[in-house]
Backbone as CSV, one residue per row, in Angstrom:
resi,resn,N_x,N_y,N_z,CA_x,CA_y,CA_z,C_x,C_y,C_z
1,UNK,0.841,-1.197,0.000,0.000,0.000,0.000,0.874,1.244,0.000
2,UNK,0.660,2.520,-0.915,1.564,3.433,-1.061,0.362,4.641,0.127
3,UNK,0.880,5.519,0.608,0.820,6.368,1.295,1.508,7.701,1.066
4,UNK,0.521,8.562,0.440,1.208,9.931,1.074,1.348,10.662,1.962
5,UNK,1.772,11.550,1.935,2.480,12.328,3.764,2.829,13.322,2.954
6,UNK,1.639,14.258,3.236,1.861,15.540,2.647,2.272,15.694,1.168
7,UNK,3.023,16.732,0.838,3.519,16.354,-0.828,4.896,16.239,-0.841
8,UNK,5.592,15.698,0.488,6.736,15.329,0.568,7.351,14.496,0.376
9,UNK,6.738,13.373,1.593,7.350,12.191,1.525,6.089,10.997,0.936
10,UNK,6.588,9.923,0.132,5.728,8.872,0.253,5.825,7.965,1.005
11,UNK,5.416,6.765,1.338,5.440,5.731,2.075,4.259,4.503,1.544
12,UNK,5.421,3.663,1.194,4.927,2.190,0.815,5.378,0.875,1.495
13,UNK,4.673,0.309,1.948,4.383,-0.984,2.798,4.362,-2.460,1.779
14,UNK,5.366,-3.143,1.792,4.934,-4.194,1.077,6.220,-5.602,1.512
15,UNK,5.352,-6.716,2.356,5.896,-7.893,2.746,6.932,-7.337,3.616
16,UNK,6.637,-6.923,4.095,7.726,-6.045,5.734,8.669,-5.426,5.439
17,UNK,8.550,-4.869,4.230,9.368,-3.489,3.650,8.981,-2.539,3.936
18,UNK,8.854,-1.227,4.384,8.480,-0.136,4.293,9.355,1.259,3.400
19,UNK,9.400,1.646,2.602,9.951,2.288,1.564,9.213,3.375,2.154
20,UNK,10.309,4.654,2.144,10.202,5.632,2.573,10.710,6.762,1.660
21,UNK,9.665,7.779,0.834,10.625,8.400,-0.573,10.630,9.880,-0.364
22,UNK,11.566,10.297,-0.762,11.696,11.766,-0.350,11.314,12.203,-1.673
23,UNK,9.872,13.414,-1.695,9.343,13.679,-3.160,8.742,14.994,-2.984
24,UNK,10.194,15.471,-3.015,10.092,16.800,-3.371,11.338,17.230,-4.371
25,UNK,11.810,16.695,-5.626,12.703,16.457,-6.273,12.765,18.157,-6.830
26,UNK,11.659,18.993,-7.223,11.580,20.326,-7.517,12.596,21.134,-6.547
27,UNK,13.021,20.780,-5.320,13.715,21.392,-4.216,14.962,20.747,-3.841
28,UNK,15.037,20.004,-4.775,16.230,18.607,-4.753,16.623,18.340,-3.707
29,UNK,14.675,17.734,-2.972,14.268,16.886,-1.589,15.707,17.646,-0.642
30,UNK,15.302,19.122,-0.443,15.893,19.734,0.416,15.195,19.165,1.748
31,UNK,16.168,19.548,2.733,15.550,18.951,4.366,15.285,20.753,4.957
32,UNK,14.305,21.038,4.509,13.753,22.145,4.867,12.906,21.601,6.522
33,UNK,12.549,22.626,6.897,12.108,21.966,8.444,11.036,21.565,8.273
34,UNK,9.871,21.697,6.878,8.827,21.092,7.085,9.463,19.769,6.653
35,UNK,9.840,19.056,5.801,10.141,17.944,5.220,11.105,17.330,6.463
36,UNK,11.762,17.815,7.146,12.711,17.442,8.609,10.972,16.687,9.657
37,UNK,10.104,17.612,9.390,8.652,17.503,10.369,7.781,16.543,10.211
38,UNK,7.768,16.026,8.640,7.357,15.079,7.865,7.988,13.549,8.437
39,UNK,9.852,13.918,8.022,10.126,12.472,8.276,10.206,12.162,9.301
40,UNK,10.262,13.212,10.774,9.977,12.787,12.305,8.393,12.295,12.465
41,UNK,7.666,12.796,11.768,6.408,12.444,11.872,6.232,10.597,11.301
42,UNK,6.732,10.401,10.299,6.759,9.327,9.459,7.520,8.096,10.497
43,UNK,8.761,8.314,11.228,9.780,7.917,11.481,9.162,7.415,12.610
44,UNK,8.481,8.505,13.689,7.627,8.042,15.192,6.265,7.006,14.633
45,UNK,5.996,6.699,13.641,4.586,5.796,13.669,5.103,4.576,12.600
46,UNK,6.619,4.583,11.916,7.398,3.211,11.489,7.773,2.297,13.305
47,UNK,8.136,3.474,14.216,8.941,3.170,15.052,7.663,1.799,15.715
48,UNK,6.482,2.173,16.002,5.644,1.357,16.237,4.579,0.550,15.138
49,UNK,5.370,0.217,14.019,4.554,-0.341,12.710,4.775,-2.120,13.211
50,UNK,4.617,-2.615,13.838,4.676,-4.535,13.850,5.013,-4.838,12.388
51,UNK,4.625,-4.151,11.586,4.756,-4.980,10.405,5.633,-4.579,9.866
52,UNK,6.479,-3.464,10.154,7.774,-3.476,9.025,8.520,-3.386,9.719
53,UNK,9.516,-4.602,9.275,10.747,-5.005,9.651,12.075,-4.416,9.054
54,UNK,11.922,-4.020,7.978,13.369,-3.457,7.155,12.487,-2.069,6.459
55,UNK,13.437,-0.858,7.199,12.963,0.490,5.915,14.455,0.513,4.883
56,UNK,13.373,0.959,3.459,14.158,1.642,2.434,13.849,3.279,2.436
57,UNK,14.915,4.090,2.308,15.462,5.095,2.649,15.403,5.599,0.890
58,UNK,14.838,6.016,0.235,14.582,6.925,-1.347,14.089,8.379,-1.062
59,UNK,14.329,8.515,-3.154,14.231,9.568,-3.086,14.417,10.069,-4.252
60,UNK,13.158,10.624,-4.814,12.785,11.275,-6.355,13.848,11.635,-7.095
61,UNK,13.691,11.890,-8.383,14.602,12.945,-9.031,15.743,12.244,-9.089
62,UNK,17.156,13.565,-9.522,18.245,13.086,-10.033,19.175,13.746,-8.992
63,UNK,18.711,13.606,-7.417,19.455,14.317,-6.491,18.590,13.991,-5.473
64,UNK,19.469,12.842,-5.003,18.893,12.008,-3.501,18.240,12.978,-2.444
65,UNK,19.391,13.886,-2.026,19.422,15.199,-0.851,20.428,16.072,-0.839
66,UNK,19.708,17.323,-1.351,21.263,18.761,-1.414,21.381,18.796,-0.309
67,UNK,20.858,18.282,0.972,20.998,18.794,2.514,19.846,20.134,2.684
68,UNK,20.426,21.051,3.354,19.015,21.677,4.070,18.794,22.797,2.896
69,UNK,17.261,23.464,3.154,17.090,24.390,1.945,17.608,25.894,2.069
70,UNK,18.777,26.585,1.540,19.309,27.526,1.947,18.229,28.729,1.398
71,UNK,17.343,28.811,0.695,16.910,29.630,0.826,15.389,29.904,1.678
72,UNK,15.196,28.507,2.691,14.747,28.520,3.924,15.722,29.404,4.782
73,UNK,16.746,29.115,5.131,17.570,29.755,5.993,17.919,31.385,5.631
74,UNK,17.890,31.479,4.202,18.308,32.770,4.213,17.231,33.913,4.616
75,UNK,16.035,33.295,4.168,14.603,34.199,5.290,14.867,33.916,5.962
76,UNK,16.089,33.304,7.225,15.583,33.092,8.453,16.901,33.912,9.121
77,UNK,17.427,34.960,8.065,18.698,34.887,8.661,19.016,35.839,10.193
78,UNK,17.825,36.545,10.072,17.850,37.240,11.145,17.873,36.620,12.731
79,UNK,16.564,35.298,12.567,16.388,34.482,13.875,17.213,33.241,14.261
80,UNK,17.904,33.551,14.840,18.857,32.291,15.465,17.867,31.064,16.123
81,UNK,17.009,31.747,16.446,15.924,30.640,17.077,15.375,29.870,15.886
82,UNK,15.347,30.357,14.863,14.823,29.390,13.891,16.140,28.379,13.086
83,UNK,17.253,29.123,12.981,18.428,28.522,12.697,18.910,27.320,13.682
84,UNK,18.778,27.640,15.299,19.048,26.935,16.244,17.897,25.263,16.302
85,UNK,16.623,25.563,15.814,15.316,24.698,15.199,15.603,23.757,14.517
86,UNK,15.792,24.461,13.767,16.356,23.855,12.395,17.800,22.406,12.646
87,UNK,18.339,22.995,13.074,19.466,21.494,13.178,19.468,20.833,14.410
88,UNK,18.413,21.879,15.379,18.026,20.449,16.206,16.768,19.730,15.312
89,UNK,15.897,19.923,15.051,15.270,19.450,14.122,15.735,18.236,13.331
90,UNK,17.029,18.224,12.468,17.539,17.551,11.500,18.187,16.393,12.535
91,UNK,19.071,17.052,13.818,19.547,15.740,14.758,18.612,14.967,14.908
92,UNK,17.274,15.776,15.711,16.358,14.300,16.080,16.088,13.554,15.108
93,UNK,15.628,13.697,13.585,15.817,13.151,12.965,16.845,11.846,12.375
94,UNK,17.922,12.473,12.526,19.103,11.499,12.419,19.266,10.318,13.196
95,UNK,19.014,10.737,14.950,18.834,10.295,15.629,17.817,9.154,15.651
96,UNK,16.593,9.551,14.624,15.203,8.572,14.936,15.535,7.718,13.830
97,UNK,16.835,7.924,12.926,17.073,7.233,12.229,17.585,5.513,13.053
98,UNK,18.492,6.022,13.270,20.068,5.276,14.069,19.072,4.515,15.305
99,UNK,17.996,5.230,16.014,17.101,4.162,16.966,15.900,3.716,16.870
100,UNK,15.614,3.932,15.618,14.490,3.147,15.153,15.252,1.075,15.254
101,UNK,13.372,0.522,15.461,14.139,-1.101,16.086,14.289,-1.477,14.890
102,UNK,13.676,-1.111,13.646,14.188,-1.622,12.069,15.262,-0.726,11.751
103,UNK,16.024,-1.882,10.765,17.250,-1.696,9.889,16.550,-0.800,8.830
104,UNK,17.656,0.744,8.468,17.286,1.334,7.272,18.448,1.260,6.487
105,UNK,17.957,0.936,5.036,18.492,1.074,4.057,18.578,2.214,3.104
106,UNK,19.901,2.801,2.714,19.842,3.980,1.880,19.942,3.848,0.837
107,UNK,19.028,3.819,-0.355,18.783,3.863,-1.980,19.447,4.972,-2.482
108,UNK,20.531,5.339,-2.989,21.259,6.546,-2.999,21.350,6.354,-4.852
109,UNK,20.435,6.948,-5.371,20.642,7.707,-6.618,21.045,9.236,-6.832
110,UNK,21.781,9.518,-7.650,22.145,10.989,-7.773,23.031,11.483,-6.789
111,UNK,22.852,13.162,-6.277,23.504,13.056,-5.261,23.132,13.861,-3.965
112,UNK,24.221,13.526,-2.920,23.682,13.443,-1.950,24.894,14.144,-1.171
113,UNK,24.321,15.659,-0.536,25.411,16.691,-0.350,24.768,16.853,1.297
114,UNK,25.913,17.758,2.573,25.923,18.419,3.396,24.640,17.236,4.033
115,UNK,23.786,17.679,4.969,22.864,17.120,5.510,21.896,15.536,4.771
116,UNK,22.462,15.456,3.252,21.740,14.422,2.587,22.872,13.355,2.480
117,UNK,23.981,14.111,2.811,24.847,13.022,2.965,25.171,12.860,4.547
118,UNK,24.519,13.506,5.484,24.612,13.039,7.046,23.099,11.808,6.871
119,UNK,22.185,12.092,5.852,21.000,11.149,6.136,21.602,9.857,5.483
120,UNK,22.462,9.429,4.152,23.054,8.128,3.931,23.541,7.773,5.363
121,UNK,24.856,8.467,5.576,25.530,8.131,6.845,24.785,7.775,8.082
122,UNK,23.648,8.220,8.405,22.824,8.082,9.441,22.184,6.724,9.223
123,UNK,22.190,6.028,8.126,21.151,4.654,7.673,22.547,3.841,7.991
124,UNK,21.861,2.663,8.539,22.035,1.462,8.804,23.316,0.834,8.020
125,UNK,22.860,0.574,6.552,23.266,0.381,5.293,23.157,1.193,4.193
126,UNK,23.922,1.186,3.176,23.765,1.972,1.989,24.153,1.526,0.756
127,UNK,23.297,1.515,-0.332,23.381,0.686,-1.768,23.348,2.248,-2.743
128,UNK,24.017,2.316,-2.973,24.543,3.736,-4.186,24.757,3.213,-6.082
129,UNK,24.107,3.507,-6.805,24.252,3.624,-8.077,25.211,4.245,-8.700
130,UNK,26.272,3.804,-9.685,27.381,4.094,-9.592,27.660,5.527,-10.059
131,UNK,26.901,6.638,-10.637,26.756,7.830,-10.883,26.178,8.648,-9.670
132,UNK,26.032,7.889,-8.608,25.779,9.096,-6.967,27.547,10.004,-6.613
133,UNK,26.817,10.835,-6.026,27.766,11.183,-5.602,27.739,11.985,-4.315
134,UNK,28.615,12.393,-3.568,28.813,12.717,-1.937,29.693,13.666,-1.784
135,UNK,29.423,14.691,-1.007,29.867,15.630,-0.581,29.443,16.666,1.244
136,UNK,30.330,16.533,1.823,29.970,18.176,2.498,30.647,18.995,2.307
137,UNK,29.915,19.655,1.509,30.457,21.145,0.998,30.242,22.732,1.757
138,UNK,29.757,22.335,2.779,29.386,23.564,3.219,30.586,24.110,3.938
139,UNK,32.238,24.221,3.960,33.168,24.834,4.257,33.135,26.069,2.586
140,UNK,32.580,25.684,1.363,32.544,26.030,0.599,31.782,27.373,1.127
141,UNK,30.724,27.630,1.547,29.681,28.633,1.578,30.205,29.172,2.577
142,UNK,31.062,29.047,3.548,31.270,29.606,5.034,30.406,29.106,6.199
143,UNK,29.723,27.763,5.746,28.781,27.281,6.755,29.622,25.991,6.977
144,UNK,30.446,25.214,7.756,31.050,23.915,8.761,29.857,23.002,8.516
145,UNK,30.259,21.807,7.960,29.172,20.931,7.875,29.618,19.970,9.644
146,UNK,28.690,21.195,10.343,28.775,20.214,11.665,28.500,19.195,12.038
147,UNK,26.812,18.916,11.852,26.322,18.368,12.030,26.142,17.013,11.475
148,UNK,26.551,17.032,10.251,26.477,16.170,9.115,28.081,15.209,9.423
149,UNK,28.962,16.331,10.397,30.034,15.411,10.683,29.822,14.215,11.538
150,UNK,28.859,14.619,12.567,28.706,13.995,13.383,28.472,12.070,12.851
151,UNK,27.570,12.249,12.060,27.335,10.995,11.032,28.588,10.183,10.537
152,UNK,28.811,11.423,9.612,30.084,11.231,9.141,31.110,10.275,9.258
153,UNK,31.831,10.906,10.677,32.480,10.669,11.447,32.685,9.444,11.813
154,UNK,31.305,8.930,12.162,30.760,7.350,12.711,31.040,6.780,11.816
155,UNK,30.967,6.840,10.535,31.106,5.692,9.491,32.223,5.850,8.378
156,UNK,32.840,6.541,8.721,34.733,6.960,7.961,35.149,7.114,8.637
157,UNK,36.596,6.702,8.657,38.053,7.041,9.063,37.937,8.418,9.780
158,UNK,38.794,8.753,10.491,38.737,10.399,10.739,39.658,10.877,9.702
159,UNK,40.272,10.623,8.964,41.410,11.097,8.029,40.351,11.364,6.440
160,UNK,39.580,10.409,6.592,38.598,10.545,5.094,37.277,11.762,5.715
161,UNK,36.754,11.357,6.825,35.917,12.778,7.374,36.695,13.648,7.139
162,UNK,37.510,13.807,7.579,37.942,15.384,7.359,38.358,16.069,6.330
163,UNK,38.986,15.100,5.258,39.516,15.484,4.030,38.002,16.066,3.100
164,UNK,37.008,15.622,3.128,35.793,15.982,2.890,34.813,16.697,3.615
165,UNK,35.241,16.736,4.706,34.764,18.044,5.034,35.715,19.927,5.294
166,UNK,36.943,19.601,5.087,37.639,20.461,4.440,37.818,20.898,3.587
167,UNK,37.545,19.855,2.318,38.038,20.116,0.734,36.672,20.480,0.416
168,UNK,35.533,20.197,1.091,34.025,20.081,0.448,34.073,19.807,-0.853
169,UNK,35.076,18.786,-1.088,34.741,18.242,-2.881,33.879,17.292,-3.080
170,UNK,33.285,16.954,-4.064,32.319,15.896,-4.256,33.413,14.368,-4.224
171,UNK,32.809,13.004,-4.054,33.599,12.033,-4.186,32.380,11.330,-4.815
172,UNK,33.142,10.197,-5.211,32.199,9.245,-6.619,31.322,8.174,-5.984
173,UNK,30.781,7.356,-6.200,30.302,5.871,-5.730,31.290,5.328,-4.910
174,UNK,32.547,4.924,-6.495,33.303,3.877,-5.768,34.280,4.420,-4.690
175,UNK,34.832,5.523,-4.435,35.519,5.975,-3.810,34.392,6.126,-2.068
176,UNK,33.066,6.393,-2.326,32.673,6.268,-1.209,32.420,4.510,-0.601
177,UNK,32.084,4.088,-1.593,32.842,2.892,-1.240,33.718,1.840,-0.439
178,UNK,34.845,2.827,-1.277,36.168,2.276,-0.559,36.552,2.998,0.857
179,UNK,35.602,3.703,1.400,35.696,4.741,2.556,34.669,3.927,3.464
180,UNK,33.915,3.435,2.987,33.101,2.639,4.196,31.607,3.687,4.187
181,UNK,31.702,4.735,3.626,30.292,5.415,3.393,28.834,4.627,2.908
182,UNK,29.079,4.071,2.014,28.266,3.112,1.440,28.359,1.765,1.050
183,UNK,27.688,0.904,1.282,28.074,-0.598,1.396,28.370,-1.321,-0.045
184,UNK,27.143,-1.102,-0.819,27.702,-1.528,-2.263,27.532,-0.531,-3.146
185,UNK,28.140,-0.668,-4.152,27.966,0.478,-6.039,27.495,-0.516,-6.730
186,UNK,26.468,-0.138,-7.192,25.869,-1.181,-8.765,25.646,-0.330,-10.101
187,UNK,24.995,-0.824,-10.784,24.436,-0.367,-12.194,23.167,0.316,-11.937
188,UNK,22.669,1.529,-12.393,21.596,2.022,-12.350,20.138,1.494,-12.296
189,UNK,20.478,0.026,-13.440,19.561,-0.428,-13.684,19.071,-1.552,-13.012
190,UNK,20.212,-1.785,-12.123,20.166,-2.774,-11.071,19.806,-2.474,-9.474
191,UNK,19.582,-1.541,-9.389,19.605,-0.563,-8.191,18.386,-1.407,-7.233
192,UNK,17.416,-1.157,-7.898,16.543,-1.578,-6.979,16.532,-2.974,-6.614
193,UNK,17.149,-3.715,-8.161,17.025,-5.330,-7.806,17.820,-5.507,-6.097
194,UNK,18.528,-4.453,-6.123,19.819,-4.966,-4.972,19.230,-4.756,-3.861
195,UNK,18.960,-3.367,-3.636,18.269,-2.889,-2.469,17.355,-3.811,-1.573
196,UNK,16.416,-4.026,-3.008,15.188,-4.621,-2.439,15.468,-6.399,-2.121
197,UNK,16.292,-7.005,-2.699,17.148,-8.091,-2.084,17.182,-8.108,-0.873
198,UNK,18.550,-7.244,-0.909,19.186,-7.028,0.819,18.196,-6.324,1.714
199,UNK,16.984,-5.734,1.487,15.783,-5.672,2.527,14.997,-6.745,2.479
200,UNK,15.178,-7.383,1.537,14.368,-9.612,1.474,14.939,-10.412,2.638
201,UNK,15.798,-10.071,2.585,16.847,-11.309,3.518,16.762,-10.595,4.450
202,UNK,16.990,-9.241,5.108,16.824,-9.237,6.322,15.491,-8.802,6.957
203,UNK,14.780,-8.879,6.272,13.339,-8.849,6.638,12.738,-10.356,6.870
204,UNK,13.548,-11.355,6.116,13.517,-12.792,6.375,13.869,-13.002,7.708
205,UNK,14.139,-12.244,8.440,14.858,-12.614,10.015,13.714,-12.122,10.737
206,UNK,13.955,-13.194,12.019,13.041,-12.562,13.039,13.215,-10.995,13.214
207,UNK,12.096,-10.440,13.359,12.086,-9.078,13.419,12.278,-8.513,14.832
208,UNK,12.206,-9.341,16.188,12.542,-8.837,17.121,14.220,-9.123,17.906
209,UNK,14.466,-10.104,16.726,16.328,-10.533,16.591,16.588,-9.044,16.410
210,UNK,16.163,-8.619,15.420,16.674,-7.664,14.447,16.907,-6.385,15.478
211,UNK,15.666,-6.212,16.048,15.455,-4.912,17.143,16.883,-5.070,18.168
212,UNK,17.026,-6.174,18.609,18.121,-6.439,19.912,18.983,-6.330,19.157
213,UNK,19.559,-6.855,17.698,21.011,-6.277,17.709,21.064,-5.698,16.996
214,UNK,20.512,-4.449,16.478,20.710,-2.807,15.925,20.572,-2.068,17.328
215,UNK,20.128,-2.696,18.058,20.337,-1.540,19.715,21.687,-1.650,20.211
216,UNK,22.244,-3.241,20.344,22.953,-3.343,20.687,24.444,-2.981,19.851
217,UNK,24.425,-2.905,18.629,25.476,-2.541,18.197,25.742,-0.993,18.052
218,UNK,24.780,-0.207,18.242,25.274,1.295,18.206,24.811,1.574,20.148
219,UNK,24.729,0.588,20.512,25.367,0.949,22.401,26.728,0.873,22.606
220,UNK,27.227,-0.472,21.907,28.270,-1.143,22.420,29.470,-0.372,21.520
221,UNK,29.276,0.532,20.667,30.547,0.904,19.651,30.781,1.826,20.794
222,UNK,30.331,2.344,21.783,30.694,3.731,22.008,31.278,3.252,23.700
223,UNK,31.563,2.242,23.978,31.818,1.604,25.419,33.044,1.226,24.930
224,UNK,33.929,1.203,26.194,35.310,0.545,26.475,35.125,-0.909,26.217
225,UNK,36.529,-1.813,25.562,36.215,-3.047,25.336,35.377,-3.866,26.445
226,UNK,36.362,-3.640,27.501,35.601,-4.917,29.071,33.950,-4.408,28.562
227,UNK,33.679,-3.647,28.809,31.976,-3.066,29.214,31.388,-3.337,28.188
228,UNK,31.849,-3.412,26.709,30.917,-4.130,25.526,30.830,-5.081,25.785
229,UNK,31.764,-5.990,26.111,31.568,-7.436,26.374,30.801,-7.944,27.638
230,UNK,30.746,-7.110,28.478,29.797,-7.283,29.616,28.528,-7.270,28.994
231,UNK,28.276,-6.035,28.441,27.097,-5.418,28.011,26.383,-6.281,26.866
232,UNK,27.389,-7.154,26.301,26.635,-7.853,25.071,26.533,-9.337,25.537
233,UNK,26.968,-9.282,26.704,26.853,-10.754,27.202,25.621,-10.978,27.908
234,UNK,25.250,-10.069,28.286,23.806,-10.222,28.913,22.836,-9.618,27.940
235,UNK,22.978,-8.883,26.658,22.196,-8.927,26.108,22.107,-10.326,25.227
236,UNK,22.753,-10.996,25.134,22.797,-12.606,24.429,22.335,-13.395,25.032
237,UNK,22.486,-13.380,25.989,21.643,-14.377,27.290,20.057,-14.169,27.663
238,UNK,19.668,-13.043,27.720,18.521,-12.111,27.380,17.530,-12.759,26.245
239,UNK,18.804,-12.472,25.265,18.233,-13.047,23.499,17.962,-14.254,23.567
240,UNK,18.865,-15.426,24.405,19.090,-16.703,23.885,17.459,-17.165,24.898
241,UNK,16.770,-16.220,25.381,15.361,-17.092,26.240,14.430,-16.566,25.621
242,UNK,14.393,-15.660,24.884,13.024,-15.406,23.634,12.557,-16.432,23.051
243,UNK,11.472,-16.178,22.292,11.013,-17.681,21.651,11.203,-17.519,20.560
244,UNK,11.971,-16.413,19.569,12.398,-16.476,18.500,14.268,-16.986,18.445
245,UNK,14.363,-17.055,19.530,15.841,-17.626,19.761,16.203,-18.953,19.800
246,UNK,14.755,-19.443,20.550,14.815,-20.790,20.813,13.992,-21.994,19.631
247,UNK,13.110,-21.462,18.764,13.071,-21.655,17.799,13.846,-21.752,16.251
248,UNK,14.518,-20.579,16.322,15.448,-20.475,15.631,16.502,-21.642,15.596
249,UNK,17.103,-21.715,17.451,18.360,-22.752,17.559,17.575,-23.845,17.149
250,UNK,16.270,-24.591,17.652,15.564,-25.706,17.226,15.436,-25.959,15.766
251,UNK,15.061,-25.004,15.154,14.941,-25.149,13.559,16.135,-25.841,12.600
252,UNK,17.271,-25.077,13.394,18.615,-25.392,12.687,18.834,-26.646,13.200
253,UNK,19.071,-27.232,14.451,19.320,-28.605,14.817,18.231,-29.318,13.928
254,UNK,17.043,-28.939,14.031,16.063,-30.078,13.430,16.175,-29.932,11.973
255,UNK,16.699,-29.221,11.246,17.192,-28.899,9.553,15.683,-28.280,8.963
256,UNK,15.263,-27.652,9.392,14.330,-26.982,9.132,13.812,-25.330,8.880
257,UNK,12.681,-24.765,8.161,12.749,-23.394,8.488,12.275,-22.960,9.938
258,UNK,12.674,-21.701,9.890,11.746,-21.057,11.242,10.752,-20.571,10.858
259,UNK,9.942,-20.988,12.290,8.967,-20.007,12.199,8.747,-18.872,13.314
260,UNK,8.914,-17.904,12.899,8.869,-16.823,13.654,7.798,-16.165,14.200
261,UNK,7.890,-15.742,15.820,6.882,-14.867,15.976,7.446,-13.631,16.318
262,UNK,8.690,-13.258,16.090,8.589,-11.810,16.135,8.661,-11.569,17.698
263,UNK,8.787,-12.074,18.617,8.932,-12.017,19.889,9.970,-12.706,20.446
């Protein structure tokens, strides 16, 4: 079932996919604060959807996300309170990305600059078409892509963050790639076959497996070794008395599928 949400975003539901499209391509799906309002809105009622297990992360046009709309900001240039809005706005967002209990996937056609490249970085995973491209450019304008580092940061080197957010040059597919930005580069025409694959298979998994270790792996990156291993040892032990755990181990001894309840 496809769903609109305003004339921004769409939203389609299908076999525990939820596809999530940014469609405002006329604004080249700028993250203006209404469209920031949209996907917090969208993001808080996936967070409690039972039925979707894996989001896809799209987006119209021939330009995934320029990042935020500067000529939102430039009417705003007088109020710091609306400037100050505004990228808290875009964090919680980011944020509802990274703790939502489903895995998101980023469909990255075209390209994807300053804040649209903190929203790849903010997803889970990322499948890029080999003509995308990535940038924070906003050292270019006199605006620090702060915020967008923050993402960043998490999923490159600090030597590749910074070289791109200093140089604010664009970089290619494969080079984001080879940086750890995005997981695979394909053919244009293959794009979706891939995506929608790698949201098959892990939507094939128990869906409340799924919830415990996307929590647990962005708890445990940010803890001292001893304390991850504490911390993931009792979340495994935790896991291993669910009845999707214990089914699961049964299925495999007995050579069989699972059947899952999601609990």
């Amino acid at each position: 079932m496809t769903q609109a949400t305003g004339n921004l975003v769409r939203q389609r539901t299908e076999n525990g996919i939820t596809t999530v499209t940014l469609s405002h391509p006329e604004r080249r799906n700028s993250l203006s604060m209404a469209m920031l309002e949209t996907l917090s809105d969208v993001f808080t009622a996936i967070e409690q959807d039972s039925e979707t297990r894996v989001v896809v992360l799209a987006a119209e046009g021939h330009v995934f996300c320029a990042g935020h709309d500067l000529r939102e900001m430039r009417s705003q240039f007088d109020s710091h309170e609306f400037q100050l809005a505004l990228f808290q706005q875009c964090s919680k967002v980011m944020q509802q990305i990274v703790n939502l209990p489903q895995p998101v996937i980023a469909r990255v056609a075209g390209v994807a600059t300053a804040a649209g490249c903190q929203l790849v970085a903010s997803c889970d995973l990322a499948v890029a078409e080999q003509g995308a491209r990535f940038a924070t450019p906003g050292v270019n304008i006199g605006l620090f892509c702060s915020t967008p580092m923050v993402a960043l940061s998490r999923n490159v080197s600090r030597k590749h963050a910074m070289e791109m957010l200093l140089t604010g040059e664009l970089i290619d597919a494969p080079r984001a790639e080879s940086i750890g930005l995005v997981n695979r580069v394909v053919a244009a025409d293959v794009l979706d076959e891939t995506v929608y694959r790698m949201a098959a298979t892990i939507a094939s998994k128990s869906g409340h497996t799924l919830k415990i270790g996307k929590s647990a792996f962005y708890r445990q990156l940010e803890m001292p070794l001893s304390d991850a291993y504490e911390y993931t040892a009792k979340v495994m032990a935790a896991n291993a008395c669910t009845d999707d755990a214990q089914e699961g181990i049964s299925a495999f001894l007995e050579k069989r599928d699972p059947n899952w309840k999601h609990q």
